[in-house]
N, C-alpha and C positions, 0 to 999 in steps of 0.2 A: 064369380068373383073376378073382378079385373083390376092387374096391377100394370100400369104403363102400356096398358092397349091392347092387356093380352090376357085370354081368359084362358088359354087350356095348350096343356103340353101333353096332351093325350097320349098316351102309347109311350113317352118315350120310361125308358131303364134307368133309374138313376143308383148311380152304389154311395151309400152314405158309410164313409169308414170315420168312426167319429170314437172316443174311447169312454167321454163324458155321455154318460145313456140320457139324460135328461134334453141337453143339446141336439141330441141323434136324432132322437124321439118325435122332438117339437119341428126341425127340419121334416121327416120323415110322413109328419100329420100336414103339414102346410105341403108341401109337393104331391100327395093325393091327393088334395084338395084342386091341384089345378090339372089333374090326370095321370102323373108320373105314376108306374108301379118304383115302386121303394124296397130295394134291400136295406137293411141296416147290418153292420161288424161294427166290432170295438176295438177289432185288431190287426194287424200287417197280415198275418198268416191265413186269418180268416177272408181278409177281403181279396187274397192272392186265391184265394181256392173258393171262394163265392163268382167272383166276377168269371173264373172258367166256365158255370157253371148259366149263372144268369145273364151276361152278354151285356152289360147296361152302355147305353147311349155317353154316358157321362159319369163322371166319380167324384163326388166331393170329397178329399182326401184331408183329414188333421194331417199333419207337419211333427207334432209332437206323440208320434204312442206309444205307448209301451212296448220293448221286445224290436221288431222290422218299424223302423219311422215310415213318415208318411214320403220322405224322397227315397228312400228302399223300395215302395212298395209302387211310388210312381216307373221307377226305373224298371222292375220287374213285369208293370202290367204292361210298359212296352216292348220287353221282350216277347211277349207273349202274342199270337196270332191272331185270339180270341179278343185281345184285348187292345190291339196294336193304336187303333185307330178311336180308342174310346177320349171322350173329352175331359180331359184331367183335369181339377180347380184345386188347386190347394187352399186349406183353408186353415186362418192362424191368426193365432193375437202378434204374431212377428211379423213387422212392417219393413225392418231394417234392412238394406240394401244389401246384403251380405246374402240374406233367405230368400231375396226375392230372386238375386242371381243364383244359388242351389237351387232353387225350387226351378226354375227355366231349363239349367242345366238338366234334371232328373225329367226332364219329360214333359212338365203341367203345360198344361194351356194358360190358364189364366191362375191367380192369385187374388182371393179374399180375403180382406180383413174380422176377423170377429168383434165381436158380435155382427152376424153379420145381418142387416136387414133386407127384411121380406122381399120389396123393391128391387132388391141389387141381386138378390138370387135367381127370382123371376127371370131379372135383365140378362144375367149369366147366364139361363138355358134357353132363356126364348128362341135364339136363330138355329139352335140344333135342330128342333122340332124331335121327329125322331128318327134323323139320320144320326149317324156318329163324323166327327172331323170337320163341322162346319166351324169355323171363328165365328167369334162375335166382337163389336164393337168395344172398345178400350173409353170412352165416354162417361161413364158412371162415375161418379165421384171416390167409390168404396172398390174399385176391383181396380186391377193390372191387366191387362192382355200381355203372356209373356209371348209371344210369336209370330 
């Protein structure tokens, strides 16, 4: 499969912290599909003590979960050694200029809008490959580069 030039994100780690399992799920089946290994949480606590554990290249992070939010959990995974340098996306039906500036503030790399399509997610990991801390271009029509 190839989306915008690009058939496979092999190897890299992706942490899907998502609360809605159905949303998780369908991310989760499309990013093997182009080589990611895939965690999935539904939650702050879990994906704080997963990502110690799994090491992922990148986090797509909900903004709204239950319990530790998704900027708690951004802020944290940067405390964190393991996880100092992972590629934060936050991801949110909140467009408004207010979350896009928390969401920069806590850490994220970049900022999705949901729903988010196939395209623009592909676009959002492709330059990582599977290093961690690479950027990627702010171009898409559907993401932010916050950095």
């Amino acid at each position: 499969m190839t989306v915008g030039g690009t058939t496979s994100l092999a190897g890299m780690r992706v942490l899907i912290v998502e609360d809605h399992i159905d949303s998780a799920t369908g991310l989760g089946r499309l990013l093997r599909l182009f080589g990611c290994e895939v965690a999935i949480v539904a939650n702050g606590r879990d994906a704080l003590r997963t990502a110690t554990q799994f090491a992922p290249h990148a986090a797509l992070i909900d903004l709204t979960l239950p319990g530790l939010d998704g900027f708690d959990v951004a802020r944290q995974l940067r405390a964190l050694t393991a996880t100092r340098n992972c590629h934060l996306i936050a991801m949110t039906g909140w467009t408004a200029e207010d979350y896009i500036d928390r969401a920069r503030a806590a850490g994220f790399d970049a900022h999705l809008e949901k729903p988010i399509p196939s395209e623009t997610l592909i676009h959002a990991l492709s330059p990582i490959g599977a290093t961690s801390g690479t950027s990627w271009p702010s171009d898409h029509p559907d993401s932010i580069e916050l950095r």
